[in-house]
C-alpha positions as CSV (number, residue, x, y, z in Angstrom):
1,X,5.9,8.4,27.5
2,X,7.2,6.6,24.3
3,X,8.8,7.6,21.7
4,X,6.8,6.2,18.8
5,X,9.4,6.5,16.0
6,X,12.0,4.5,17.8
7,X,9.6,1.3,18.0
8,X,9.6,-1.6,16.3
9,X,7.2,-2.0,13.0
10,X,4.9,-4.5,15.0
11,X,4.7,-2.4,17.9
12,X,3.8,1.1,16.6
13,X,1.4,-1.1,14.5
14,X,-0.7,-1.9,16.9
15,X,-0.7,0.8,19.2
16,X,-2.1,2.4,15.8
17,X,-4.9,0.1,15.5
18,X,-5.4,0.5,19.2
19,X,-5.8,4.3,19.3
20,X,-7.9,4.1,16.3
21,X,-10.5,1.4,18.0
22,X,-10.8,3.9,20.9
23,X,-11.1,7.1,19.0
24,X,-13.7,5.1,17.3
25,X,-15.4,4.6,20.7
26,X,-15.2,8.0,21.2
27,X,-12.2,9.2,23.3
28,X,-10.2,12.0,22.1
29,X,-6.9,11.6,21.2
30,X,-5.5,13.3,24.1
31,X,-7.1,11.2,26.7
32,X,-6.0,8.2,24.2
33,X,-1.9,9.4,23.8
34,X,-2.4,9.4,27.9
35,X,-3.8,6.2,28.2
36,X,-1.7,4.4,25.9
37,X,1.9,5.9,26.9
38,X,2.7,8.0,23.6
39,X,2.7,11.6,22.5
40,X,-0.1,13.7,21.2
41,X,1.9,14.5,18.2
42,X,1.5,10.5,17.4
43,X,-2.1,10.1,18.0
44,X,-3.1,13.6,16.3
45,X,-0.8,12.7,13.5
46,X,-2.7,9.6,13.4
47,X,-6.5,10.3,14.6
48,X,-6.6,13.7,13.3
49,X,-4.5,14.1,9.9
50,X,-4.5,10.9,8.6
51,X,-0.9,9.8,8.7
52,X,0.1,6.0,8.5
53,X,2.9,4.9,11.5
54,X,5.3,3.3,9.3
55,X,6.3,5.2,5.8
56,X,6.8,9.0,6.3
57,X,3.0,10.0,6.7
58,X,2.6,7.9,3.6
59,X,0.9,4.4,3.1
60,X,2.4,2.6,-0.1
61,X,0.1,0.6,-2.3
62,X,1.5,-2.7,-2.9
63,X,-1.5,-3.6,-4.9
64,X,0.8,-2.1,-7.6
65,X,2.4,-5.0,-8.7
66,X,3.1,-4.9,-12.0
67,X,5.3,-2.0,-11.0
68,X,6.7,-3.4,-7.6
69,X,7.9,-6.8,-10.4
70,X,10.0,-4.1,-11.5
71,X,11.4,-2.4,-8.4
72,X,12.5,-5.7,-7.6
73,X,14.3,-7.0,-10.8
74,X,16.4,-3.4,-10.5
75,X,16.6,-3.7,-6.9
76,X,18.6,-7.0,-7.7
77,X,20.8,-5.5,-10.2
78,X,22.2,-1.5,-9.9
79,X,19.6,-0.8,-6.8
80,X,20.1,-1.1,-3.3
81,X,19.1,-0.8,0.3
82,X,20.5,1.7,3.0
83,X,19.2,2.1,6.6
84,X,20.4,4.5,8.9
85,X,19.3,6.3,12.1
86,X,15.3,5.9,11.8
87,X,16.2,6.2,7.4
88,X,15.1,3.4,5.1
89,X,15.7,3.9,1.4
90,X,15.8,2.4,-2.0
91,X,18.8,4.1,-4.1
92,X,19.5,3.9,-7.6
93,X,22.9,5.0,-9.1
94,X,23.3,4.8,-12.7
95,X,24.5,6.4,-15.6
96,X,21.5,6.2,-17.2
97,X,19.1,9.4,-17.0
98,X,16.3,8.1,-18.4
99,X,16.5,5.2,-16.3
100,X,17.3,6.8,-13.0
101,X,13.8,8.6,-13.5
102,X,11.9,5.8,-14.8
103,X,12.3,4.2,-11.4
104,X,11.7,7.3,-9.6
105,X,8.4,7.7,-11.4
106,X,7.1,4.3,-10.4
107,X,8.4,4.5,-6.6
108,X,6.9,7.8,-6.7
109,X,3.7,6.0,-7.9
110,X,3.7,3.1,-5.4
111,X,4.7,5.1,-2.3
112,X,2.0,8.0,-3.1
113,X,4.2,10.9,-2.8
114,X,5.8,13.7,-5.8
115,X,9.0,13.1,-7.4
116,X,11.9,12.6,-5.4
117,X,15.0,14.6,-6.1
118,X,17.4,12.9,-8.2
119,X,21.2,14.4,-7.2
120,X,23.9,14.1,-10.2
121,X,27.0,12.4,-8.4
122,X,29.6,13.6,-10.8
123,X,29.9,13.6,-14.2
124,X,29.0,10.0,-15.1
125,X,26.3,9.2,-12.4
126,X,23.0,10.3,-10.8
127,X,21.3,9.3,-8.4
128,X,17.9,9.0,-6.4
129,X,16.6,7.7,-2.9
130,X,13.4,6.6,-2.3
131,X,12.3,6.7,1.6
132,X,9.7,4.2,2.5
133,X,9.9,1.8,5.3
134,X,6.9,-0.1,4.3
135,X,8.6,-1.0,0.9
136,X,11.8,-1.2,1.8
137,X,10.7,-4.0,3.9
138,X,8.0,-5.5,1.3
139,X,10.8,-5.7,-0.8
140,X,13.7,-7.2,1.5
141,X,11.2,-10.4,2.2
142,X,12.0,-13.9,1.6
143,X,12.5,-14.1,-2.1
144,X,10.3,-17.4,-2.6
145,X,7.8,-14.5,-1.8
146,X,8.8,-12.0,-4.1
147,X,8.9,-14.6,-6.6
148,X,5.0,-14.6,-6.7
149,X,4.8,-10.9,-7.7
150,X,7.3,-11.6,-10.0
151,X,5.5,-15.0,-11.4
152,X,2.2,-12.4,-11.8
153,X,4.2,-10.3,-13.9
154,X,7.3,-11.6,-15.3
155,X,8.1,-9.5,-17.8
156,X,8.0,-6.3,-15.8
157,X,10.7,-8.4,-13.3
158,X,13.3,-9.0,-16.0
159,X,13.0,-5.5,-17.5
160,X,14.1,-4.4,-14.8
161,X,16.9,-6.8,-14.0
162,X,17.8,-6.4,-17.9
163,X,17.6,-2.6,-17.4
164,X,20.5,-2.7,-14.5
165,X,22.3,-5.3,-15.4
166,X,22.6,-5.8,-19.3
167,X,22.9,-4.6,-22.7
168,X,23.8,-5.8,-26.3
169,X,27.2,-6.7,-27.7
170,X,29.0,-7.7,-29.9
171,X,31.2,-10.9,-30.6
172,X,32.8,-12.4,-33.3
173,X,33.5,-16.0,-34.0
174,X,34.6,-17.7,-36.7
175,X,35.2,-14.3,-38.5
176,X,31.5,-14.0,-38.4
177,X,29.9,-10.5,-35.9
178,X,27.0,-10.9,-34.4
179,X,25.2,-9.5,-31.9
180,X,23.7,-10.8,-28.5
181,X,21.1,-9.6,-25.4
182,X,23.1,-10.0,-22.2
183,X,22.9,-10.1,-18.3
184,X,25.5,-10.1,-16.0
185,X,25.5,-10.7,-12.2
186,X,27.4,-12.5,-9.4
187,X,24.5,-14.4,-8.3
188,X,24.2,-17.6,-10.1
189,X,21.4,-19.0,-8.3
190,X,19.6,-15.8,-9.6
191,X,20.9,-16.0,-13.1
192,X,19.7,-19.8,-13.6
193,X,16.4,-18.4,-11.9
194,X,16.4,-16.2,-14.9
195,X,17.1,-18.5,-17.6
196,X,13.9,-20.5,-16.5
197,X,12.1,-18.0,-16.3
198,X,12.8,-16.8,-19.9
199,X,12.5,-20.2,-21.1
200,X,9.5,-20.9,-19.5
201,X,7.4,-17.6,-19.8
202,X,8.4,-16.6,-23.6
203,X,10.4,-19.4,-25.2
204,X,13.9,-17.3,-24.8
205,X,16.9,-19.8,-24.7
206,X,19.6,-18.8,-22.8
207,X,22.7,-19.8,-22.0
208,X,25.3,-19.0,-19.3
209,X,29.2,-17.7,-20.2
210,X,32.3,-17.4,-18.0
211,X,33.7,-14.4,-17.1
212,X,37.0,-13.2,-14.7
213,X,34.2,-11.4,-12.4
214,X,30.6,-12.4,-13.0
215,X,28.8,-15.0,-14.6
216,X,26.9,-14.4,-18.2
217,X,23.6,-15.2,-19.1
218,X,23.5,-14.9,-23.1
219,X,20.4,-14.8,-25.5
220,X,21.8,-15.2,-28.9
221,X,19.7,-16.8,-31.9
222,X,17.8,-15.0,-33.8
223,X,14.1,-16.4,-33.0
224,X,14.7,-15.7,-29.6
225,X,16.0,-12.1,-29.7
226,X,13.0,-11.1,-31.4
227,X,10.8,-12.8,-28.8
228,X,12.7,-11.3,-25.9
229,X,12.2,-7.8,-28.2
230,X,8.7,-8.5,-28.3
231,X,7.7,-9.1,-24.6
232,X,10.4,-7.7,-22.3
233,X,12.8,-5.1,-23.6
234,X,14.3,-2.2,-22.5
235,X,13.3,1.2,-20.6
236,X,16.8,2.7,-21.3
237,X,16.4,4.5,-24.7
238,X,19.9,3.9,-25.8
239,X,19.9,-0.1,-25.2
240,X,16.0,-0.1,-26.5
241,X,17.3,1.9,-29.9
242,X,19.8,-0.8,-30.1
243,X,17.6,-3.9,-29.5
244,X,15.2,-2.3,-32.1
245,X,17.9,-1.4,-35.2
246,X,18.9,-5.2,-34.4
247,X,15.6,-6.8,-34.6
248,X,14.9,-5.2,-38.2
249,X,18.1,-6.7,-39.3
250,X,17.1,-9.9,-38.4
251,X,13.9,-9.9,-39.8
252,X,15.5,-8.0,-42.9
253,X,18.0,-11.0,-43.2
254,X,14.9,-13.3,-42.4
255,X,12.9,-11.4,-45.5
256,X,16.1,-11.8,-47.6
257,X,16.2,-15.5,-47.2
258,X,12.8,-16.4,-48.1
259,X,12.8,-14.0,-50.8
260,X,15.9,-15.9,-52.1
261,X,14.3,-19.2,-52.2
């Protein structure tokens, strides 16, 4: 008899469509565990109760994809993936409440199940794991594939790369402050991948910055930060307060000016 857990995704796939055509037929699912090598517990957990072979009893909906955009531009920033022993899970670590169960509430969506704990690490951190092979392995595809969930919805994609891995700040030049939207990441491939897409989506220039550990991607003038205020922001309430008190001083400065001539 096999184990049905410890088979591979393709395999306990279709011994589940292969159960189900002969209960279908007729057989019970006794005399179809028997005739197909595997347990009772699989085909009753199958047959009887409804339960999908690959996710935890639970069947993701990956028509969702306005939300999955998402998962995936914060999967490539703080997220990550983590299989162990049978486990596959997407954890978030931030410092960020708000964000930690923004993410949860949409995984929770997509995989069809009720919150999932979130654990606080220490002080500074929580933390949540979403368990879902399905996703975990929708997710860990080819990226040219990804990139047509994200092309669907873009915006939903860079909130959530913009959510993990930037901010505002500010710098000063010529004696003169001023604030910029920023990104940071290792992956320049990614980051020019970005830039395109900002450019090409909403009319954000961008432009890319040195740094001693990670490459920049830098939205600075004016026009644009209001555009990039306008169709992507920010789910973390601190960086989204931010982003708004800066976009009414632009367009108070912007007010001033015409006013003035």
């Amino acid at each position: 008899m096999r184990i049905t857990r410890s088979l591979p995704p393709d395999m306990r796939l279709n011994l589940y469509h292969r159960a189900k055509a002969l209960y279908n037929q007729g057989w019970g699912h006794k005399k179809i565990a028997k005739y197909l090598g595997i347990s009772r517990g699989a085909t009753q957990g199958w047959l009887l109760n409804n339960r999908y072979p690959l996710s935890s009893h639970n069947k993701p909906n990956l028509n969702l994809k306005n939300e999955i955009s998402y998962i995936i531009g914060v999967m490539l920033g703080d997220g990550y993936f983590y299989s162990h022993s049978g486990k596959w899970e997407l954890i978030l670590k931030a410092k960020d409440r708000d964000f930690v169960e923004y993410f949860n509430k949409i995984c929770s969506n997509i995989v069809g199940v009720k919150l999932y704990a979130i654990q606080n690490v220490d002080e500074f951190y929580c933390r949540v794991s979403v368990h879902s092979r399905i996703l975990f392995e929708h997710l860990k595809q080819d990226f040219e594939k990804l990139k047509q969930i994200i092309d669907e919805f873009p915006s939903q994609f860079l909130r959530g790369f913009f959510d993990s891995e930037g901010g505002l700040r500010k710098r000063r030049s010529r004696g003169y402050e001023y604030t910029h939207i920023f990104v940071c990441n290792t992956n320049v491939p990614l980051l020019l991948y970005v830039k395109e897409l900002l450019k090409n989506k909403y009319q954000i220039d961008s432009y890319l910055e040195n740094s001693r550990t990670c490459k920049i991607l830098c939205i600075g003038n004016r026009k644009s930060i209001l555009f990039f205020a306008e169709h992507i922001g920010f789910t973390i309430n601190r960086k989204q307060e931010r982003l708004n008190q800066l976009t009414e001083n632009i367009l108070r400065n912007l007010n001033g000016h015409q006013n003035s001539n």
